[in-house]
Structure formats: structure tokens, C-alpha cells
C-alpha positions in Angstrom: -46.0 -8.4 -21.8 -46.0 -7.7 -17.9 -46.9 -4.2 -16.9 -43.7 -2.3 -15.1 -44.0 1.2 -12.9 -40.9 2.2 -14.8 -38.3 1.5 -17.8 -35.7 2.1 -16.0 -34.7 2.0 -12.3 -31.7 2.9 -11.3 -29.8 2.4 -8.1 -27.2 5.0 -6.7 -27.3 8.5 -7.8 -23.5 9.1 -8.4 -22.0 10.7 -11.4 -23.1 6.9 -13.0 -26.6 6.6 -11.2 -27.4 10.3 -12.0 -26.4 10.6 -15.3 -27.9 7.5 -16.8 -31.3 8.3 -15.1 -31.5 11.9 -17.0 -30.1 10.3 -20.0 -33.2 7.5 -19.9 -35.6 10.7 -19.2 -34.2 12.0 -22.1 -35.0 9.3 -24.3 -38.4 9.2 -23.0 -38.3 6.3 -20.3 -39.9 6.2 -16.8 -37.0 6.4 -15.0 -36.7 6.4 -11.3 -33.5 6.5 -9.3 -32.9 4.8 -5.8 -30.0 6.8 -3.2 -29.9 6.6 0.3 -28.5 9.9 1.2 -30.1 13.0 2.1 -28.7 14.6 -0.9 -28.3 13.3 -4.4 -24.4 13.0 -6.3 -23.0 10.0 -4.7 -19.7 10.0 -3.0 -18.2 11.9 -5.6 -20.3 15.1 -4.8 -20.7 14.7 -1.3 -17.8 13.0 0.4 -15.6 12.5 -2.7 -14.3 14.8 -6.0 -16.2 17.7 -5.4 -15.7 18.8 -1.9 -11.5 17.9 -2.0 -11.3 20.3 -5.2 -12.6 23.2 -2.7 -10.5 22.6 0.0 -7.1 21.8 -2.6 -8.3 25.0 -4.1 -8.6 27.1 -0.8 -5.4 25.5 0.5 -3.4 26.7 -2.8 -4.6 30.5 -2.0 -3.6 30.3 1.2 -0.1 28.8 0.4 0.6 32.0 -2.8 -0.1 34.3 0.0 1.8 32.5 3.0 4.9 31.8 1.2 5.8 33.9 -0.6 4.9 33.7 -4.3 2.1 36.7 -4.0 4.8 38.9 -2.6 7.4 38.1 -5.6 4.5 39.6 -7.9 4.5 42.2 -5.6 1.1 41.5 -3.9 1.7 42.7 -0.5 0.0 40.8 2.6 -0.1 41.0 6.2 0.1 38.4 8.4 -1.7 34.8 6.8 -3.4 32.7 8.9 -6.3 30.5 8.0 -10.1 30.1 9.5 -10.4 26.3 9.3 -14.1 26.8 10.1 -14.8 29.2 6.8 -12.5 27.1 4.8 -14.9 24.3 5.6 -18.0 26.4 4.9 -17.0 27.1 1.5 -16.6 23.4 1.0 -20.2 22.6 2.3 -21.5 25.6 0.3 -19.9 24.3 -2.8 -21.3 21.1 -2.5 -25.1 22.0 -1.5 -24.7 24.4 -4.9 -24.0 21.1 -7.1 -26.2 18.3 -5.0 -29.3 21.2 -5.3 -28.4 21.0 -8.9 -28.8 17.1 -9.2 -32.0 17.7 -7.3 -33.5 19.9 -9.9 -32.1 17.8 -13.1 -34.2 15.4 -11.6 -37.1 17.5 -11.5 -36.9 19.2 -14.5 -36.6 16.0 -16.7 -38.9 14.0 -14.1 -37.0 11.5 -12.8 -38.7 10.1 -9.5 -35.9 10.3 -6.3 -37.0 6.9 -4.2 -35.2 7.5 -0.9 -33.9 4.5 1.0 -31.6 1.3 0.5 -32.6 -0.8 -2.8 -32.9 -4.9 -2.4 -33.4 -6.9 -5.6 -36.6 -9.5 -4.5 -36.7 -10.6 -8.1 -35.2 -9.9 -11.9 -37.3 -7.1 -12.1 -38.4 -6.1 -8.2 -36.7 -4.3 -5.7 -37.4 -3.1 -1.8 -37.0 0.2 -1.3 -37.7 0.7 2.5 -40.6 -1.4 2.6 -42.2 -0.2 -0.3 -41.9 -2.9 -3.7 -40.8 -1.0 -7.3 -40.7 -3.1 -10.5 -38.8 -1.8 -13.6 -38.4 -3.9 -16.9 -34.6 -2.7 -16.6 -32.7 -2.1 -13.5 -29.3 -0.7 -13.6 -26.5 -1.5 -10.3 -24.6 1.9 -10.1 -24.0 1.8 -6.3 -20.3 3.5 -6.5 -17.5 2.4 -4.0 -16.5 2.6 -0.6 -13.2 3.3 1.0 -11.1 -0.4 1.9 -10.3 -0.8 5.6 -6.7 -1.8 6.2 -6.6 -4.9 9.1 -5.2 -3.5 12.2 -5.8 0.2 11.9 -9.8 1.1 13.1 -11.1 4.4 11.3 -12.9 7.0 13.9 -14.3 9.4 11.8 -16.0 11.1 14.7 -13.1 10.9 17.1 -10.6 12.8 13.9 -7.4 10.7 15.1 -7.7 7.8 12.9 -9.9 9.0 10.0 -10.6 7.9 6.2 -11.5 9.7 3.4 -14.4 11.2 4.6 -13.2 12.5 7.5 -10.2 13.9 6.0 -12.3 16.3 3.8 -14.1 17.6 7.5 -11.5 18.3 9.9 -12.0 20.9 12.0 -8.3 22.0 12.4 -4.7 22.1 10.9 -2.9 18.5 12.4 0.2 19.3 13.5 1.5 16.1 11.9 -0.6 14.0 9.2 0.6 10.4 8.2 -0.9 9.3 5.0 -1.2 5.1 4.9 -1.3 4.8 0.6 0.3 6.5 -1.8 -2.4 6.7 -4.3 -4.5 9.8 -5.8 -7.1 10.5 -3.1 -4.0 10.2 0.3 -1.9 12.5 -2.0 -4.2 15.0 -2.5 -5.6 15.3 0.9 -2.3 15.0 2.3 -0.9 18.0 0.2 -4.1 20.4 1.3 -3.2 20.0 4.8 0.4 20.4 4.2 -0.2 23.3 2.9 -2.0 24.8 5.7 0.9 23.8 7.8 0.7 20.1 9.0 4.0 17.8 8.5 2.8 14.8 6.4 4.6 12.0 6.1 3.0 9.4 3.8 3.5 5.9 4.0 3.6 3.2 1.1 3.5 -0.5 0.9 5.2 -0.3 -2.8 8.4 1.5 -3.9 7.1 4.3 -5.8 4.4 6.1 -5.4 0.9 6.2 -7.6 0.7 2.7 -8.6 -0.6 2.5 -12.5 0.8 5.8 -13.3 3.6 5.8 -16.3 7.2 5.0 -14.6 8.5 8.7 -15.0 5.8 10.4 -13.5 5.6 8.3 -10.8 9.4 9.3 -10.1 9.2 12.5 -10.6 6.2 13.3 -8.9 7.9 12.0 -5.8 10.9 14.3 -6.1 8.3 17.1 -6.3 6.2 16.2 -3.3 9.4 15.6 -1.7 10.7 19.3 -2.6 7.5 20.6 -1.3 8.2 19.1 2.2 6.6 15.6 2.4 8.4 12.8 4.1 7.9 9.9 1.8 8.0 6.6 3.4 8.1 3.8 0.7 8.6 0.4 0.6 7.1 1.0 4.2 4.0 -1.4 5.9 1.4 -0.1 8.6 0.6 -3.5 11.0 -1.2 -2.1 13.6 -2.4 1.2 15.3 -3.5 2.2 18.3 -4.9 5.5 20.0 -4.8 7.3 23.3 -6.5 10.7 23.7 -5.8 12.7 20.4 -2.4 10.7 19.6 -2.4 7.8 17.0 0.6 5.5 17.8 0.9 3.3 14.1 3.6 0.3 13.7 5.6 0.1 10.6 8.0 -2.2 9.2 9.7 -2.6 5.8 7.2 -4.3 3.2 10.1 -7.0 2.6 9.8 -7.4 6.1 12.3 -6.2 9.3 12.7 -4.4 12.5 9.5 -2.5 13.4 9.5 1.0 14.8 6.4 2.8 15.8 5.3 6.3 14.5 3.3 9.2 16.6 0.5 11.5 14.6 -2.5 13.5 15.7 -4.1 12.7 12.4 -4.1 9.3 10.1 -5.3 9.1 7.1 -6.5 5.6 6.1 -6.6 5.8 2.0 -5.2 2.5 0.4 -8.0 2.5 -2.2 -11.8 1.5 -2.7 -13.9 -1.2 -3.1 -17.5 -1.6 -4.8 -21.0 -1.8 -3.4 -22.3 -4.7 -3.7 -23.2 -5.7 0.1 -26.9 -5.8 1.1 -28.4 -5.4 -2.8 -29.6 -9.1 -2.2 -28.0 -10.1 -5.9 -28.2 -13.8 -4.8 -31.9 -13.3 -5.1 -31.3 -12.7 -9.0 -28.2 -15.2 -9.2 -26.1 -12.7 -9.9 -22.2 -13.7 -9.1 -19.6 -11.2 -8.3 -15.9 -12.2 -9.3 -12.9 -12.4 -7.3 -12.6 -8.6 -6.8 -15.9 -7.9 -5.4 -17.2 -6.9 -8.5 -20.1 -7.2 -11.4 -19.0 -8.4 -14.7 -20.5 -6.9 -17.6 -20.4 -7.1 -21.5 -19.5 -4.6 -23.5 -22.9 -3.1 -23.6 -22.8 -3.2 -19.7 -25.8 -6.1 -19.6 -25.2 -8.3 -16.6 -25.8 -12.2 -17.3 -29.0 -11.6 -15.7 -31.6 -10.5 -18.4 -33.0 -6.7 -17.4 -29.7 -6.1 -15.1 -27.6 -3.6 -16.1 -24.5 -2.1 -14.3 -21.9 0.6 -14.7 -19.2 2.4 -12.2 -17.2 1.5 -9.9 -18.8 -1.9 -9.1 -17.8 -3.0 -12.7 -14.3 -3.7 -13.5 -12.2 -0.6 -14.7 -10.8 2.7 -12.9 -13.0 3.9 -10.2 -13.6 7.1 -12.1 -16.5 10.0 -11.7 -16.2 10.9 -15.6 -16.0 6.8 -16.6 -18.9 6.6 -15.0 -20.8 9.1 -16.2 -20.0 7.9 -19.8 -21.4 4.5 -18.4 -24.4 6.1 -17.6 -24.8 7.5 -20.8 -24.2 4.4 -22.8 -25.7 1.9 -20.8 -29.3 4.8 -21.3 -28.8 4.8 -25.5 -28.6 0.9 -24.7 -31.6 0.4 -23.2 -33.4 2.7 -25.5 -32.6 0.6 -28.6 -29.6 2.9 -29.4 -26.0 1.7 -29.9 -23.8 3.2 -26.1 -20.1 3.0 -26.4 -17.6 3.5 -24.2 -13.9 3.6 -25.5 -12.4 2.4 -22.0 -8.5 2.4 -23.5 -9.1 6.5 -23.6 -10.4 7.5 -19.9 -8.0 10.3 -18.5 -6.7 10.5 -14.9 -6.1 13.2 -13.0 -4.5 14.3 -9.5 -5.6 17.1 -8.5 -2.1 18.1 -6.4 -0.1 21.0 -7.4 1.3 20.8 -9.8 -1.4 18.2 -11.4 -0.6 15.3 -12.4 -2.9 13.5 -15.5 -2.3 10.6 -17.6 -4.3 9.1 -21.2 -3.8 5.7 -22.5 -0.7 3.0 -22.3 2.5 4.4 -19.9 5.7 3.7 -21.0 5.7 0.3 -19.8 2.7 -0.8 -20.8 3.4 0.2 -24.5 6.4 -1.8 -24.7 4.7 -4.6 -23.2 1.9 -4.4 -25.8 4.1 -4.5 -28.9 6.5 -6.7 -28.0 4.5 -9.8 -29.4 4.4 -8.1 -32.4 8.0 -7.3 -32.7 7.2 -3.3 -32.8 8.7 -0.4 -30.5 7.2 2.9 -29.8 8.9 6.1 -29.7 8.8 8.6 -26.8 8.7 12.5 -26.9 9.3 14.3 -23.5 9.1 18.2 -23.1 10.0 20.0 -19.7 7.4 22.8 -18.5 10.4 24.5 -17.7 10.8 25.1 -21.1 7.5 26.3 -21.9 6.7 30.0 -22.1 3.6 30.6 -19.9 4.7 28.1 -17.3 7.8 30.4 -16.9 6.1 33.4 -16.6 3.9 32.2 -14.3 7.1 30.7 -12.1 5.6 27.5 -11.9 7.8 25.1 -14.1 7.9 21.6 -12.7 7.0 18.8 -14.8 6.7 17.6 -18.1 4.7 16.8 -21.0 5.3 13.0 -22.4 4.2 11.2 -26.0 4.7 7.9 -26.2 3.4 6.5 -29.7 4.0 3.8 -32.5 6.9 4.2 -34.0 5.5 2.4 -37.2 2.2 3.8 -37.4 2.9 6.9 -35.6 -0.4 6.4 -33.7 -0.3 8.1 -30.1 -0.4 5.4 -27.6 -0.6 7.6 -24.4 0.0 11.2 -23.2 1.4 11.5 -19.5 2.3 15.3 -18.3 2.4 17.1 -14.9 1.8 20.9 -15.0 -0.4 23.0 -12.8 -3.3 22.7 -15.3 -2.1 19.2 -16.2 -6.0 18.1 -16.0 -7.5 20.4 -18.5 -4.4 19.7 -20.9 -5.0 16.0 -20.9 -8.2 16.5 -22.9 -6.5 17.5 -25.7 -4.8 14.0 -25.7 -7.9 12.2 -25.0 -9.5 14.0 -28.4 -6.8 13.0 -30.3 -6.9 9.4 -29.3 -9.8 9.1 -29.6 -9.7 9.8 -33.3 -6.8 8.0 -33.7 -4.3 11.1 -33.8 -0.2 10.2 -34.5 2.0 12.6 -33.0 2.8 14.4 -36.1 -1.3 14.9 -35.9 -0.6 17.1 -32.6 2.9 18.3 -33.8 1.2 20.2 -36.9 -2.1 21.2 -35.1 -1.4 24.9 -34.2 -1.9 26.0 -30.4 -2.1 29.2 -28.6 0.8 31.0 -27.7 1.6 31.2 -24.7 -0.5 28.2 -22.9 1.0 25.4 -21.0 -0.3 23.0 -24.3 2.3 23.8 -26.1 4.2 21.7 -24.5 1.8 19.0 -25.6 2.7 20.1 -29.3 6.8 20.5 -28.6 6.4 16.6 -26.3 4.8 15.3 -30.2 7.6 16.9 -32.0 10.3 15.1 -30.1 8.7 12.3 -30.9 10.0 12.8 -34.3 13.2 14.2 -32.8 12.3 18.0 -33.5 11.1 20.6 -30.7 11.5 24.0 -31.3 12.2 25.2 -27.6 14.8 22.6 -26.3 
């Protein structure tokens, strides 16, 4: 048998990369884990999930106390003006606390940190800067990077025309913001600097906004951005942009095509979605084929057709997720170690992370119809309105809904759709259930805290049935 440096090699050190290379340590393989970046955590940590849920944060205290809603509670403040530069700090600070952390995980369970790019030379060899690394496994789990839209040049450095990344770093408030996508990552940057004060107007190529999402909350969510002060632009195409000093100048026309118009901003944010990183890891020295959308298949256990090669996250089909990833990571770990790694991938929660939140488990609406239509069954569908539920009225914050949608032979729970201000942490309580194959009368008879916002998880599973207490 040849002689290795390590079990188990993994490169990118995102919530995928990291997690399966302390899970390996765990299970007693030399593991060692290839990232390029100064700091470990991928672009979810550094550029990505972590740093937007400090500024959304910051950007929510600043809105209580500027309009209004500290004051009805009778907090009294003085004039509210915001220090873009501290609100930035606090950002950084947040996520030097969390990379730091990755840093000593690695340390502590003695994972080796090879810094540079990783370039397969054979099966079981990569390049990392120079220096060769074999590994009887090697697991892909290089992440995703943001897709470019043709005809509209990013600048991070110059802020006008900016992506992700540089949304996260401005240095001060725009005075007017147009978002191109109207997807999870343009929604929730677009609403922190709304509420610091710029005018956002978002643009669409479809007619609703967060494509995937269950039908009702994608319409409702839009009457709520709308109510908040958004200008939605749907149905709405970007073809070309162009810049002059700090002004971006964008064309649009209608997607089904029409009289253009042109559009002024001193910020754009470019955020029609991701794409996975595959470019530059020399797979065609292994033979290893992407498909049509850039990405690595992989069976169930997450093996590659190429024998030792592994891969999990966003360059494998699926949501481009932090927490699918990290169960990836953890599976694909057990795998390699002889144990059995599952990943249920019908039960992987999403979550934006505007206010209120928005989060989402299993089939929409749509999607369960579709599925048992074959079969001849229907499903049945309980919604409950926050406005209805006890602690989202006394904390004045009562839009949204909880929805069930679930068998209506079997009773199983199919999906759980809600938006709420803690929508995220409610929608865990869905993904439990489903996971053990919970049916709505399951939720309906499980008893939950009074007052919390999940109660309108339990009162959504009673209308299933046709029974909620409080409506």
C-alpha cells in the first residue's frame, strides 16, 4: 500500500472545508486543510454570512432608535446619526473573533493549515505553492464565487459598481442603492443600507421576488419590503452600465423586452447569484468532468467518479448553503473513516436574514402539488398570521406568517414556510420534525411556550386540520 503524508486533505476552509477537516481529526486521521486567504472560514466568515449579520444587526438598532419604535416604549433619544466607520469596525471585529476561532480548532485538534492555491498533479497529489502534498483522500470544498452579469463591470475598489464583497465594506451611507437580483444576499444588503438611509431600488429579471421560495411568501415579502420603502422593479433587465466619477448610469428594459430607460445610482449592487470554484484546481489532470452548471457531481456518499476524490459545498449540486455544507463536511469525514455520513438534503432550512426574517423547510406550495399529483394525492395547507400571535403583538412587530403544508392522507409535514422577526430560529423546530417524519397533528399536540412567536408554528399545524385556537 503507498505511503501518504495525510488521510485526508482537504481544499478550502469554509464552513464545508473546516468542518470536515476537524471532523477527520476527530476520527483520528492526518488531516490537513489547503485555503488561500489570510484567515481561515471561507467566504461565509469573511466576505459572506458572518460579517452581513453584524452590519443587518447594527442597521436594525439604528433604525428602533431613528424611527421611532424606541420612543413608543418610551426609550427617549437624542438626535441618531450613525458612524459608518465604527459600524464597520464592529463588523471586522466580529469576524477576526470567529476566523481566530477556526485558527485554534485547527490547532487544538491538529489539523495542518497549508497556505496557498491547491492544483491536483495526480489522484492523490496536489501543488500547494510549489511545494507537492499527497493524501490517500482529497476532498474539493472550494465554496462559490459571486456570477458577473455581461455588461455591468464590478469595481470593488472604486464603491460605484460593487458586488457582494464590497457591499459588506462601504465606507458611507449611498444616497441611492440599486440592487440588480432579487435574491437572499441583494435583499439583505439592500435592506441594511436602507435602513441607514439610502433609497434602494432593486431590480429583477423575474416577476416576483426570491426565486425558489414558496409562492406566498415570495408575495408577501414583497408587499413588506415595499411598505418599508423599497422600490421594487420586477419583471425589469439591467443591459449595460456605465460610470463617470461616483455616478453609475445602468440601462434597463422590460425582461419581455421594450423601450429602454436609463437609471442614476451612486451605488450598484451586482448580486444575481453564485457560481462554484472549480477554475485553476487542474481537475482535468484527474479526469474529473464538471456538468453543465459548473459543478462536481457526487454520489450520495459525496465520492467523485474519481477513486480518493471527495467533494461537498457549493461546488456540488444543491443550495449554496453555510449549514449544508457543514453537514457535508461532517458526512463526507464519518465516510472516509469507515462510518456510514448522511445527509437528508430534502430537510436543509433557508433563511433571510431581513427584517422581518424570512425561512423556509422542505416542498412550497407548488412544489407539493406538483409532487403528488402523479399519485393522485393533495396536501392540505395551514396558515397562521403573526398578527395573531401573542408575543409578536406585544413586541409590535406583526408581519408575516407561519405556513404548514402537509399530506393530506398521511398527515406527514411536507414543508414549513413562515416570516417573523425570528423566522430563522423558528424554522428549526420544522426541520426536527421533518426530519423525524412529524404530521401536523405531531406539531399541533406538542405543547410550546407561551408567549413565543412558535406558537404560531403550533396554531399554522392546527389549521391544517381546520382548528386554531387564536383566529
Amino acid at each position: 500500500m503507498a505511503d501518504y503524508e495525510y488521510d485526508v486533505l482537504i481544499i478550502g476552509s469554509g464552513p464545508g472545508g473546516y468542518v470536515a477537516a476537524i471532523r477527520a481529526a476527530q476520527l483520528g486521521l492526518k488531516t490537513a486543510c489547503v485555503e488561500s486567504r489570510e484567515t481561515l472560514g471561507g467566504t461565509c466568515l469573511n466576505v459572506g454570512c458572518i460579517p452581513s449579520k453584524a452590519l443587518l444587526h447594527g442597521s436594525e438598532l439604528f433604525d428602533e432608535a431613528a424611527n421611532g419604535t424606541l420612543a413608543k416604549f418610551g426609550v427617549k433619544t437624542g438626535k441618531v446619526e450613525i458612524d459608518v466607520a465604527t459600524f464597520q469596525s464592529e463588523k471586522a471585529a466580529a469576524v477576526k473573533d470567529l476566523t481566530g476561532g477556526i485558527a485554534f480548532l485547527f490547532k487544538k485538534n491538529k489539523v495542518d493549515w497549508l497556505k496557498g492555491h491547491a492544483t491536483f498533479k495526480d489522484t492523490h497529489t496536489i501543488e500547494v505553492d510549489g511545494a507537492a502534498h499527497t493524501a490517500k483522500n482529497i476532498v474539493i470544498a472550494t465554496g462559490s464565487s459571486v456570477t458577473p452579469l455581461p455588461g455591468v463591470e464590478v469595481d470593488n475598489e472604486k464603491g460605484v459598481i460593487v458586488d457582494s464583497t464590497g457591499g459588506l465594506a462601504l465606507p458611507a451611507v449611498p444616497k441611492t442603492m440599486v440592487v440588480i437580483g432579487g435574491g437572499v444576499i441583494g435583499l439583505e444588503l439592500g435592506s441594511v443600507w436602507r435602513r441607514l438611509g439610502a433609497k434602494v431600488i432593486v431590480v429583477e429579471f423575474l416577476d416576483q421576488l426570491l426565486p425558489g421560495m414558496d409562492g406566498d411568501v415570495r408575495k408577501e415579502a414583497a408587499k413588506i419590503f415595499a411598505k418599508q420603502g423599497m422600490e421594487l422593479r420586477l419583471s425589469t433587465k439591467v443591459t449595460g452600465a456605465s460610470v463617470r466619477g461616483k455616478t453609475a448610469t445602468l440601462t434597463l428594459e422590460p425582461a419581455a423586452g421594450g423601450a429602454s430607460e436609463t437609471l442614476k445610482a451612486d451605488c450598484v449592487l451586482v448580486s444575481i447569484g453564485r457560481r462554484p470554484n472549480t477554475e485553476g484546481l487542474g481537475l482535468d489532470a484527474i479526469g474529473l468532468e464538471l456538468n453543465k452548471r459548473g459543478q462536481i457531481e457526487t454520489d450520495h456518499s459525496f465520492r467523485t467518479k474519481v477513486d480518493g476524490v471527495w467533494a461537498i459545498g457549493d461546488v456540488i449540486p444543491g443550495p449554496m448553503l453555510a449549514h449544508k455544507a457543514e453537514d457535508e463536511g461532517i458526512a463526507v469525514a464519518e465516510n472516509i473513516a469507515g462510518q456510514v455520513g448522511i445527509v437528508n438534503h430534502a430537510v436543509i432550512p433557508s433563511v433571510v436574514y431581513t427584517m422581518p426574517e424570512i425561512a423556509g423547510v422542505g416542498l412550497t406550495e407548488e412544489a407539493a402539488r406538483e409532487s403528488l399529483k402523479a399519485s393522485g394525492g393533495e396536501i392540505k395547507v395551514g396558515k397562521f398570521p403573526m398578527l395573531a400571535n401573542s408575543r409578536a403583538k406585544t413586541n409590535r412587530e406583526t408581519d408575516g406568517f407561519v405556513k404548514v403544508i402537509a399530506d393530506a392522507a398521511t398527515d406527514r409535514v411536507l414543508g414549513v414556510w413562515a416570516i417573523a422577526t425570528v423566522a430563522g430560529t423558528m424554522i428549526a423546530e420544522a426541520a426536527l420534525g421533518m426530519e423525524f417524519g412529524a404530521t401536523s397533528e405531531d406539531i399541533a399536540y406538542t405543547c410550546h411556550a407561551h408567549p413565543t412567536h412558535s406558537e404560531a408554528i403550533k396554531e399554522a399545524a392546527m389549521a391544517v386540520r381546520g382548528k386554531p385556537i387564536h383566529m
